[in-house]
N, C-alpha and C positions, 0 to 999 in steps of 0.2 A: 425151203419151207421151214420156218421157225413160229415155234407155239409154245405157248404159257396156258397152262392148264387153272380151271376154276373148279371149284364146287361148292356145293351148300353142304354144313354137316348141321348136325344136332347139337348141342351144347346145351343141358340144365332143362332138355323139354323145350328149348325156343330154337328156332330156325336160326341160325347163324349165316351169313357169310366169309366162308374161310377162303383166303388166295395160297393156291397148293401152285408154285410157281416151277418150272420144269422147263428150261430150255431146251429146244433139240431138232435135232435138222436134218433131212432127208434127203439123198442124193443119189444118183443111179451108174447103175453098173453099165458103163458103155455096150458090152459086150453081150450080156445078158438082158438087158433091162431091169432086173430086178432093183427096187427100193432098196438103198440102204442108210439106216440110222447110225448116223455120227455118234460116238459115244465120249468121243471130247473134242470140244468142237475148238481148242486153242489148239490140239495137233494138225486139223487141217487148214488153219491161217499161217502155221510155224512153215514159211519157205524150205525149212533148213531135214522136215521129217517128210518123206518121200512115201511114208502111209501112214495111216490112221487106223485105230481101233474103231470099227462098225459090228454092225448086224445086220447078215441078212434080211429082210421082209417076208418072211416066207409062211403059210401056213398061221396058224393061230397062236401057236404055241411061241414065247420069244425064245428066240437062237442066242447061241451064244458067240462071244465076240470072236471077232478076229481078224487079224491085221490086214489092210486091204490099202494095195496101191493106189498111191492118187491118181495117177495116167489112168488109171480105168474109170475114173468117173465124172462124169459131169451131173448140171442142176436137172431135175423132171422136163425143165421146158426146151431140154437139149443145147443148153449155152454150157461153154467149157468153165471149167472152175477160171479165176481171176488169177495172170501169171503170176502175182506177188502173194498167192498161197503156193504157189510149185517149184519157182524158182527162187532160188536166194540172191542170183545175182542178174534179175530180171532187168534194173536200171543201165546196167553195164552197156545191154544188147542198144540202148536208144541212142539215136542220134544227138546233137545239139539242137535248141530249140524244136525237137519232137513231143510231142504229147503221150505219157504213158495210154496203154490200153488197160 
């Protein structure tokens, strides 16, 4: 789940539209279910970093980060992360003429 945030502000007494742009991605805790917010999302495409800085989802209040294995999470719709976010030497494992997954 990846989102860019909008809003309208005021500027000078007239309605403006301002683009407040915020990427950010949501992934779950295999084990718990809990949501968890990617807090950089170039650590979990880097094959070579085995966790990532997230946030739990919990409550109203935001959590603060903390370092959370990839092995424990997959997308909300329950598909596993893509191996060439986990493995760095994901091409090795394929045959000749095999099609990456």
């Amino acid at each position: 789940m990846v989102g860019t945030l909008f809003s309208n502000v005021l500027t000078n007494g007239r309605a403006a539209h301002r683009r407040i742009e915020e990427t950010w991605m949501l992934l779950q805790d295999k084990r718990t279910g809990s949501l968890i917010e990617v807090v950089e999302i170039v650590d979990l495409v880097n094959p070579a970093k085995d966790k990532i800085s997230g946030r739990v989802q919990s409550g109203q209040e935001e959590q603060d980060q903390e370092p959370i294995a990839k092995d424990t999470l997959i997308f909300p719709s329950g598909e596993d992360l893509p191996r060439c976010w986990v493995e760095a030497d994901y091409r090795e494992h394929e045959t000749p003429g095999s099609v990456p997954h």
